[in-house]
CHARMM-style PDB file with segment names, atoms N, HN, CA, C and O in Angstrom:
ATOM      1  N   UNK     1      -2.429 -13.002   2.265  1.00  0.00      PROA
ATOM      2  CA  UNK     1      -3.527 -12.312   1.642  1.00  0.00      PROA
ATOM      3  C   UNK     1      -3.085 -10.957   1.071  1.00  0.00      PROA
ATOM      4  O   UNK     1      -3.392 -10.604  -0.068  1.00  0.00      PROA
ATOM      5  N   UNK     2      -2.307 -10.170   1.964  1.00  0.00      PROA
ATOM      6  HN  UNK     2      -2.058 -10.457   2.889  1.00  0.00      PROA
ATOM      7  CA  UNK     2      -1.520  -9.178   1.086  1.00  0.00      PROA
ATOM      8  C   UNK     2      -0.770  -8.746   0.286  1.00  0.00      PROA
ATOM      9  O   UNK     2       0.270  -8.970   0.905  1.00  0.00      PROA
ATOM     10  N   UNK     3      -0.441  -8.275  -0.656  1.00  0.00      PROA
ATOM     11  HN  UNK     3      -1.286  -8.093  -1.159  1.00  0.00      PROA
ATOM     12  CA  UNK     3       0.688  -7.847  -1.524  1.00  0.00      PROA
ATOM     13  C   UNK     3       1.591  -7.264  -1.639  1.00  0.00      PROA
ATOM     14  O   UNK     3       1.539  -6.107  -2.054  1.00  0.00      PROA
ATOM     15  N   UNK     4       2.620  -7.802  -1.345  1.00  0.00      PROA
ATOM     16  HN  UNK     4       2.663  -8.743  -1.007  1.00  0.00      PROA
ATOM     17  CA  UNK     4       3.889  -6.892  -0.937  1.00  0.00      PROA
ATOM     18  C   UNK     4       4.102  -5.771  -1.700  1.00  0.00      PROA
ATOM     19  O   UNK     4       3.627  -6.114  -2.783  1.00  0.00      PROA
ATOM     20  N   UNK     5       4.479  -4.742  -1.820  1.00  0.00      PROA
ATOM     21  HN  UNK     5       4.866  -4.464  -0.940  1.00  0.00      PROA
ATOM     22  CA  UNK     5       5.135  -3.405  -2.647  1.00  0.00      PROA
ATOM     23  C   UNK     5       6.545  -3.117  -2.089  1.00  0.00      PROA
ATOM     24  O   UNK     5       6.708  -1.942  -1.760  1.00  0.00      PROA
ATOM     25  N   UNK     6       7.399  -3.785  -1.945  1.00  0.00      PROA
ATOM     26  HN  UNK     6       7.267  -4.739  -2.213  1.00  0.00      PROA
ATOM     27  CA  UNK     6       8.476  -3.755  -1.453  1.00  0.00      PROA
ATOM     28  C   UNK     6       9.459  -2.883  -2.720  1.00  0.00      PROA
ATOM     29  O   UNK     6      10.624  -2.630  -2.416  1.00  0.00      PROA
ATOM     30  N   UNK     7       9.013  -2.507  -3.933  1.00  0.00      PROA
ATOM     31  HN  UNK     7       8.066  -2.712  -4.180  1.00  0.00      PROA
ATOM     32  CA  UNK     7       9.895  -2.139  -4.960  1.00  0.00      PROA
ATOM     33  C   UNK     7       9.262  -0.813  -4.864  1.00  0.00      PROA
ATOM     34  O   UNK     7       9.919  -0.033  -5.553  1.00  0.00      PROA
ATOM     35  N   UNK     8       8.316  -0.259  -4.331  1.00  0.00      PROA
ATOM     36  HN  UNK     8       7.782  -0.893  -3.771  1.00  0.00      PROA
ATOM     37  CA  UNK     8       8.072   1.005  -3.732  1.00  0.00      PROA
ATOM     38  C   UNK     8       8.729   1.559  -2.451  1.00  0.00      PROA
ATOM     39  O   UNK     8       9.438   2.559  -2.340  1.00  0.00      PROA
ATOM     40  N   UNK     9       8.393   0.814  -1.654  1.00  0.00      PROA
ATOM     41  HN  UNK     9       7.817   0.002  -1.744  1.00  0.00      PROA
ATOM     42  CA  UNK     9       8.892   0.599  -0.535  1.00  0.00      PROA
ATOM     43  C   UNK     9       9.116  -0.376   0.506  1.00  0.00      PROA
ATOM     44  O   UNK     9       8.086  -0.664   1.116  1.00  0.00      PROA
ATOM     45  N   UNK    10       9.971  -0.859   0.814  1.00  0.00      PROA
ATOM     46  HN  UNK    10      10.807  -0.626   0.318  1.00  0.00      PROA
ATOM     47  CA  UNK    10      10.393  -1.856   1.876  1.00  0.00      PROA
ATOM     48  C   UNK    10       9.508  -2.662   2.456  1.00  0.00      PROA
ATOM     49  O   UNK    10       9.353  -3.853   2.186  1.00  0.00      PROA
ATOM     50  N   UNK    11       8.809  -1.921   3.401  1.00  0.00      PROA
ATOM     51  HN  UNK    11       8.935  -0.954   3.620  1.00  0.00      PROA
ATOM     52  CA  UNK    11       7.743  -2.235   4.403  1.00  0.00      PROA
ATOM     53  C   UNK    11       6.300  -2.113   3.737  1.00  0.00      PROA
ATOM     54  O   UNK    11       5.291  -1.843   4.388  1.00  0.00      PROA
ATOM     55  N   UNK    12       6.318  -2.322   2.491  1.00  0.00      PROA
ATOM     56  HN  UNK    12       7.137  -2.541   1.962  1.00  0.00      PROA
ATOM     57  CA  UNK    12       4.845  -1.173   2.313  1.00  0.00      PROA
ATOM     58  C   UNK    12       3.826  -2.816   1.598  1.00  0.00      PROA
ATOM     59  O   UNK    12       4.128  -3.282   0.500  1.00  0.00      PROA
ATOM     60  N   UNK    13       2.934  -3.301   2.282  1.00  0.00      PROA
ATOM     61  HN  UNK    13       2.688  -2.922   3.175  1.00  0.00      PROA
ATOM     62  CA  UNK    13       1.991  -3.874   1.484  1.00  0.00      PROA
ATOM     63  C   UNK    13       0.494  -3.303   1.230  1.00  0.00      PROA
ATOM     64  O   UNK    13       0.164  -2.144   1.478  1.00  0.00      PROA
ATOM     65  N   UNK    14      -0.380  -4.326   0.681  1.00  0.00      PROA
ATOM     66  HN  UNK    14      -0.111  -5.268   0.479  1.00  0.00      PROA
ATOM     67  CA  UNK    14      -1.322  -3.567   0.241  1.00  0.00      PROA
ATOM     68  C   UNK    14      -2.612  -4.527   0.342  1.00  0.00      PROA
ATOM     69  O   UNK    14      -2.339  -5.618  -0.158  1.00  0.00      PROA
ATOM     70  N   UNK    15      -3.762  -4.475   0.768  1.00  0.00      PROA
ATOM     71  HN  UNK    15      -3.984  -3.588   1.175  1.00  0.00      PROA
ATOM     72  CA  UNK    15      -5.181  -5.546   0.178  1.00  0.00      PROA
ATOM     73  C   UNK    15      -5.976  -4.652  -0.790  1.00  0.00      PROA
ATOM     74  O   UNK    15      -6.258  -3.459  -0.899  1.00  0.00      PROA
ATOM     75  N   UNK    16      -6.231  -5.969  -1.531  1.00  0.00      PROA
ATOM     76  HN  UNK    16      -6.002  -6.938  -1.443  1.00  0.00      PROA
ATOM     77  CA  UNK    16      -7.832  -4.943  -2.720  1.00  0.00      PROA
ATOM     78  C   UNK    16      -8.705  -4.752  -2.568  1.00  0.00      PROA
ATOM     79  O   UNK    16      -9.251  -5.764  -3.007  1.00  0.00      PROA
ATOM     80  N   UNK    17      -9.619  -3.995  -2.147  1.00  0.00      PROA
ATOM     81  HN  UNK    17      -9.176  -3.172  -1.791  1.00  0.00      PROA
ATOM     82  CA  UNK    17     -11.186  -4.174  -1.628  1.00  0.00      PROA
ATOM     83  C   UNK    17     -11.554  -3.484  -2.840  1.00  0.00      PROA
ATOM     84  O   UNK    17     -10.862  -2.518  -3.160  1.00  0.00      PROA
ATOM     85  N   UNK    18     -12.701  -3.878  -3.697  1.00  0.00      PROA
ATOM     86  HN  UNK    18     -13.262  -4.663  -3.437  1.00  0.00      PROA
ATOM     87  CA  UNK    18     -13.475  -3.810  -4.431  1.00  0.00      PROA
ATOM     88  C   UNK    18     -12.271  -2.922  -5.183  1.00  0.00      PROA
ATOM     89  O   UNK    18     -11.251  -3.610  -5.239  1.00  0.00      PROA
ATOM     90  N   UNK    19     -12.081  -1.551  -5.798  1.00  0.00      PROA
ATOM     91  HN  UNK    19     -12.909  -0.992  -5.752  1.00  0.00      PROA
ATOM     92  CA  UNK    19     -11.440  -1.141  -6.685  1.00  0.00      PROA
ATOM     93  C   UNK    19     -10.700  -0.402  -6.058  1.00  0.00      PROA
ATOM     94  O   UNK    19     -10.429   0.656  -6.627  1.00  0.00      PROA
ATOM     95  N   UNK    20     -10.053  -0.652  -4.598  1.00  0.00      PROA
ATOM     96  HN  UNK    20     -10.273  -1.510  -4.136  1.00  0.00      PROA
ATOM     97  CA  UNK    20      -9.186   0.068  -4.080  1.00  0.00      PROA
ATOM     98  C   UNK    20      -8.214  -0.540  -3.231  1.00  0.00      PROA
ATOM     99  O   UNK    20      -8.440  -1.483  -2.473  1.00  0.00      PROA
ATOM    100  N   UNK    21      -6.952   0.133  -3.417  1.00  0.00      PROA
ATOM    101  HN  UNK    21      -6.768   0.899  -4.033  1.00  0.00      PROA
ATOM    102  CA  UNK    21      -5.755  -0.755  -2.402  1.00  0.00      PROA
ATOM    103  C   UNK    21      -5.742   0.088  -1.330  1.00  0.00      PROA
ATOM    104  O   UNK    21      -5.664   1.315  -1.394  1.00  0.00      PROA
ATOM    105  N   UNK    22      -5.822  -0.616  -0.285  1.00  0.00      PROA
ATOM    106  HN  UNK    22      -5.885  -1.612  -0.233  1.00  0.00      PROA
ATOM    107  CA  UNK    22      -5.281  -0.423   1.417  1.00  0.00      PROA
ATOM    108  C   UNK    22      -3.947  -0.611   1.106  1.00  0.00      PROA
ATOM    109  O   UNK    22      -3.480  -1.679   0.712  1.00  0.00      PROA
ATOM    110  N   UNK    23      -3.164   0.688   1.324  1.00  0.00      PROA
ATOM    111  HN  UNK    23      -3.544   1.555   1.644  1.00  0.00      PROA
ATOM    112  CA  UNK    23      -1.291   0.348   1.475  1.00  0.00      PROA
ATOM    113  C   UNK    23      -1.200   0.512   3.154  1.00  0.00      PROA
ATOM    114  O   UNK    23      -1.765   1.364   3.840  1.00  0.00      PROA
ATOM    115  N   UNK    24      -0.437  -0.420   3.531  1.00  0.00      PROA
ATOM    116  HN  UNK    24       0.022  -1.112   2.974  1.00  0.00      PROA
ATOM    117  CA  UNK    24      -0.077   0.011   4.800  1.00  0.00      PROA
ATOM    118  C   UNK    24       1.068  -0.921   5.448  1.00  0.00      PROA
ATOM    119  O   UNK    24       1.192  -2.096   5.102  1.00  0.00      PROA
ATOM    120  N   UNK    25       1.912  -0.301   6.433  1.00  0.00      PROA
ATOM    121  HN  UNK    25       1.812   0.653   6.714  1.00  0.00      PROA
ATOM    122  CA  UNK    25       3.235  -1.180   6.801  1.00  0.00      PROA
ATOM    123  C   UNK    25       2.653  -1.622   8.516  1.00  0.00      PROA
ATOM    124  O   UNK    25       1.683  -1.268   9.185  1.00  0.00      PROA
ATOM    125  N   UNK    26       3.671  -2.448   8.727  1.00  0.00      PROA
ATOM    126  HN  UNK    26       4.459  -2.736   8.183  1.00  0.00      PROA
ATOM    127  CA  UNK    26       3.250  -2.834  10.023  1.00  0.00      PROA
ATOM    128  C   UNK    26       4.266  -2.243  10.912  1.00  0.00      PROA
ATOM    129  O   UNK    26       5.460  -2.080  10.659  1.00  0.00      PROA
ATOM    130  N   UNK    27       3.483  -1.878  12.229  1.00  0.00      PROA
ATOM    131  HN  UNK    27       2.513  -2.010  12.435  1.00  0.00      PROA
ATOM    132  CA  UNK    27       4.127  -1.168  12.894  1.00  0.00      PROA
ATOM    133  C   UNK    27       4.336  -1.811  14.120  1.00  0.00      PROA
ATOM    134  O   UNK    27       3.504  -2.673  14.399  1.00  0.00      PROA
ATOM    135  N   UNK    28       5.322  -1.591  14.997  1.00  0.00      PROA
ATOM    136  HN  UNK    28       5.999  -0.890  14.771  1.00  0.00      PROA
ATOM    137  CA  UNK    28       4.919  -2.487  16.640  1.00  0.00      PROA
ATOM    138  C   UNK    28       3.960  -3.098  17.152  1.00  0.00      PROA
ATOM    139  O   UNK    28       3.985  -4.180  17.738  1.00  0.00      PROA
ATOM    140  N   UNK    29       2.965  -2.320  16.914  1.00  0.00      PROA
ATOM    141  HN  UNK    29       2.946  -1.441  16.438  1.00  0.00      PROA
ATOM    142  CA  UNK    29       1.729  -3.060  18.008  1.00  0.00      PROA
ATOM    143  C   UNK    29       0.636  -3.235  16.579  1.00  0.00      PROA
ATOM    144  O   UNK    29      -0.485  -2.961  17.007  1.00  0.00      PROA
ATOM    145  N   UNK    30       0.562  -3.511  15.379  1.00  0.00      PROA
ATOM    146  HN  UNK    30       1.472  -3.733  15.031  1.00  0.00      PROA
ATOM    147  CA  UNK    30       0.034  -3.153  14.499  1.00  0.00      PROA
ATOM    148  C   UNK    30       0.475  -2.727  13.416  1.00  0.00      PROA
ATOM    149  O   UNK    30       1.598  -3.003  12.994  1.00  0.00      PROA
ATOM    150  N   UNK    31      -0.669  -1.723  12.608  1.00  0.00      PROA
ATOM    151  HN  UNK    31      -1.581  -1.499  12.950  1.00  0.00      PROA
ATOM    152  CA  UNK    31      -0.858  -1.742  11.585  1.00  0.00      PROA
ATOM    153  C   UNK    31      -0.563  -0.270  10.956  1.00  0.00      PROA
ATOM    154  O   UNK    31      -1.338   0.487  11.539  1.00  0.00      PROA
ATOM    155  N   UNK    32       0.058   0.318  10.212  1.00  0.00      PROA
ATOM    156  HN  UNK    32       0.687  -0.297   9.738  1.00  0.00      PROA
ATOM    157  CA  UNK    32      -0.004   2.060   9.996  1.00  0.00      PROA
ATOM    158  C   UNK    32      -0.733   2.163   8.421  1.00  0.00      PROA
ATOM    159  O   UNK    32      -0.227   1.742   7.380  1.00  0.00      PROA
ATOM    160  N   UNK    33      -1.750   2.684   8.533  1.00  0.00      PROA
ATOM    161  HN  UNK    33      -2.161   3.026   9.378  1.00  0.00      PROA
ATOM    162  CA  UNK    33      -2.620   2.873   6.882  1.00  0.00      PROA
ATOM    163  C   UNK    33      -1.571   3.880   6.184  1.00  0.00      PROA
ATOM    164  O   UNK    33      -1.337   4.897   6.838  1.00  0.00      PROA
ATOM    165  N   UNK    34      -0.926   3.747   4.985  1.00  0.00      PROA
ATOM    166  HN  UNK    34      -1.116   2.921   4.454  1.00  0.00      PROA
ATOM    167  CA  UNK    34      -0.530   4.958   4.495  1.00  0.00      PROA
ATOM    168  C   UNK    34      -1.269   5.576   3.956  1.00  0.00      PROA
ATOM    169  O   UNK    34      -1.427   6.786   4.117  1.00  0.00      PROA
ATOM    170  N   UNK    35      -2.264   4.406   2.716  1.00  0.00      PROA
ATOM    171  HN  UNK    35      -2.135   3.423   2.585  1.00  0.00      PROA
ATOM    172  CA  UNK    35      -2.615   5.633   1.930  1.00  0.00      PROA
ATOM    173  C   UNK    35      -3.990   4.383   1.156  1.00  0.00      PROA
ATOM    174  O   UNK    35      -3.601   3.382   0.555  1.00  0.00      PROA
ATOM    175  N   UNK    36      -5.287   4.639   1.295  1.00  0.00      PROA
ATOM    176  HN  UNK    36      -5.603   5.452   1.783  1.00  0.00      PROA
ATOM    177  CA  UNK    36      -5.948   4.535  -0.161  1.00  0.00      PROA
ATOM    178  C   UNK    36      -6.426   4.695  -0.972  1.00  0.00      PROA
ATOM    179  O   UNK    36      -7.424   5.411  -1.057  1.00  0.00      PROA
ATOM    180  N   UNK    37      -5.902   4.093  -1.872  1.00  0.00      PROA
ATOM    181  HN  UNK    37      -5.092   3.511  -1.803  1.00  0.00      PROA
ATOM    182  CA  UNK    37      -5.787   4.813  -3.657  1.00  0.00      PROA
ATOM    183  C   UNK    37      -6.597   3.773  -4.246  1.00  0.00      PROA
ATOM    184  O   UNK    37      -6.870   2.709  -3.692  1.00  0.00      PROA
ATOM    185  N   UNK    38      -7.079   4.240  -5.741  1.00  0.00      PROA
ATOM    186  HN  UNK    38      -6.857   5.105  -6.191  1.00  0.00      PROA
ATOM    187  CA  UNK    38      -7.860   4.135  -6.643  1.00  0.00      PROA
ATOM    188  C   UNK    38      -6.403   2.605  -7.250  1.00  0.00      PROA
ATOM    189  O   UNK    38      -5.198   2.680  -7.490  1.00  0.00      PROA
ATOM    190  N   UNK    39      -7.604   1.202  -7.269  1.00  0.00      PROA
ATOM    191  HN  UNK    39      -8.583   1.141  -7.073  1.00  0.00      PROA
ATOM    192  CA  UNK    39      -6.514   0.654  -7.649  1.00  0.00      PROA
ATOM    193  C   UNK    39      -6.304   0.564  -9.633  1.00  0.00      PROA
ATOM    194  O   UNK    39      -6.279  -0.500 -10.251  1.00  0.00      PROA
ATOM    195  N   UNK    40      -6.205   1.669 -10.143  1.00  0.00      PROA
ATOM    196  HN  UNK    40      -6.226   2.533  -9.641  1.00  0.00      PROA
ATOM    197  CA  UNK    40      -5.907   1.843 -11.248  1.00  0.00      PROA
ATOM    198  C   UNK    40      -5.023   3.404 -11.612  1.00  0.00      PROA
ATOM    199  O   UNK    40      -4.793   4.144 -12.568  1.00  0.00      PROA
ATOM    200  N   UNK    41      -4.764   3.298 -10.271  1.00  0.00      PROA
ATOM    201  HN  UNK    41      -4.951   2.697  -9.495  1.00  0.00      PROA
ATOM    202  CA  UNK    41      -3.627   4.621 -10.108  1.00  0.00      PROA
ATOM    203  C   UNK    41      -2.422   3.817 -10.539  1.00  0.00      PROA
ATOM    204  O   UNK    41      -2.366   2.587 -10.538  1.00  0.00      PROA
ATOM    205  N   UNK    42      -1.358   4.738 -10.948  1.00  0.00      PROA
ATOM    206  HN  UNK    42      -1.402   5.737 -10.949  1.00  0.00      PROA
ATOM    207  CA  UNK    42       0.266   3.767 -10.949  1.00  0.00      PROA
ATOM    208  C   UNK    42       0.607   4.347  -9.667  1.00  0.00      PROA
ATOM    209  O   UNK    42       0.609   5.565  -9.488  1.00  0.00      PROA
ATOM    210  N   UNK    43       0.889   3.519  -8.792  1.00  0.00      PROA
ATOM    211  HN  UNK    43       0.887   2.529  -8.938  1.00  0.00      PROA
ATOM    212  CA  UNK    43       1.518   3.603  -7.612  1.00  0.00      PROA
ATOM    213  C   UNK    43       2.648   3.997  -7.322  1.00  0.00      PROA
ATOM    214  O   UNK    43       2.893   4.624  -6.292  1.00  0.00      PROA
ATOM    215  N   UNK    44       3.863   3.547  -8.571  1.00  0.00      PROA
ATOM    216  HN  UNK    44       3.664   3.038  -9.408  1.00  0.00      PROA
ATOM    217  CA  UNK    44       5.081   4.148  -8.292  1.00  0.00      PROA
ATOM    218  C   UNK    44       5.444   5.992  -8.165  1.00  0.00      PROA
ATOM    219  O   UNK    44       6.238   6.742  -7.596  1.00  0.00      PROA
ATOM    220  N   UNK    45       4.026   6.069  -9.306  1.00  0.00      PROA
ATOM    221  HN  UNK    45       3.381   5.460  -9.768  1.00  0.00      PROA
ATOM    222  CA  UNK    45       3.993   7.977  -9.367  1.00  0.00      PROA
ATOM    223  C   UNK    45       4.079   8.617  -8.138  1.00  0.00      PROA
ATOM    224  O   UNK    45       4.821   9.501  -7.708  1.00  0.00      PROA
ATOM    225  N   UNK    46       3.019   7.884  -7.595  1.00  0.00      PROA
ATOM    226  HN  UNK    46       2.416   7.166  -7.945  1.00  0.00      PROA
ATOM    227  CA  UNK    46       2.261   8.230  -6.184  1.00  0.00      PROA
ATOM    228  C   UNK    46       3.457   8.542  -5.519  1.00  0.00      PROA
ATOM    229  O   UNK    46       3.731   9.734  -5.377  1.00  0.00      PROA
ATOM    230  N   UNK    47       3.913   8.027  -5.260  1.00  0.00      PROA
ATOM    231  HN  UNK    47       3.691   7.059  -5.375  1.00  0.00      PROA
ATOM    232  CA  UNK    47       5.183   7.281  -4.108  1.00  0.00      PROA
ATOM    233  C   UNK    47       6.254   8.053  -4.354  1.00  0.00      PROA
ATOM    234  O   UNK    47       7.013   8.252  -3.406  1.00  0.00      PROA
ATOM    235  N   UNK    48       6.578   8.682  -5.710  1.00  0.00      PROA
ATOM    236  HN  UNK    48       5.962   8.520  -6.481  1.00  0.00      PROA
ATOM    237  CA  UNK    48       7.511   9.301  -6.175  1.00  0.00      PROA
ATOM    238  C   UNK    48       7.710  11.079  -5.467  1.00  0.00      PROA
ATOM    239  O   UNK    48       8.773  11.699  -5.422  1.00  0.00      PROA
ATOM    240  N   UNK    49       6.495  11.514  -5.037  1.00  0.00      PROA
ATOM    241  HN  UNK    49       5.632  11.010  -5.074  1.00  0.00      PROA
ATOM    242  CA  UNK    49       6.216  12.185  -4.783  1.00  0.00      PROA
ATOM    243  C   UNK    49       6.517  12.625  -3.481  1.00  0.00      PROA
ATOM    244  OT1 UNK    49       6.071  13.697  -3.074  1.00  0.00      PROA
TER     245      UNK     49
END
């Protein structure tokens, strides 16, 4: 169901809820939210940062 972003980062996927991506990697026991963004942001900017 998720979308990998692995050309951002490694670990990093993402779901769409209505006009926004949930990025987040998985962690040991779970889940770590990084970040959500407007999904009509460019993501690589984001990330660049």
């Amino acid at each position: 169901m998720a979308k990998s972003y692995q050309d951002i980062e490694p670990s990093l996927r993402g779901i769409p809820l209505h006009n926004y991506i949930i990025l987040y990697c998985l962690i040991d026991n779970g889940v770590e939210i990084v970040r959500v963004v407007s999904g009509y942001r460019n993501l690589e900017y984001l990330f660049e940062q």
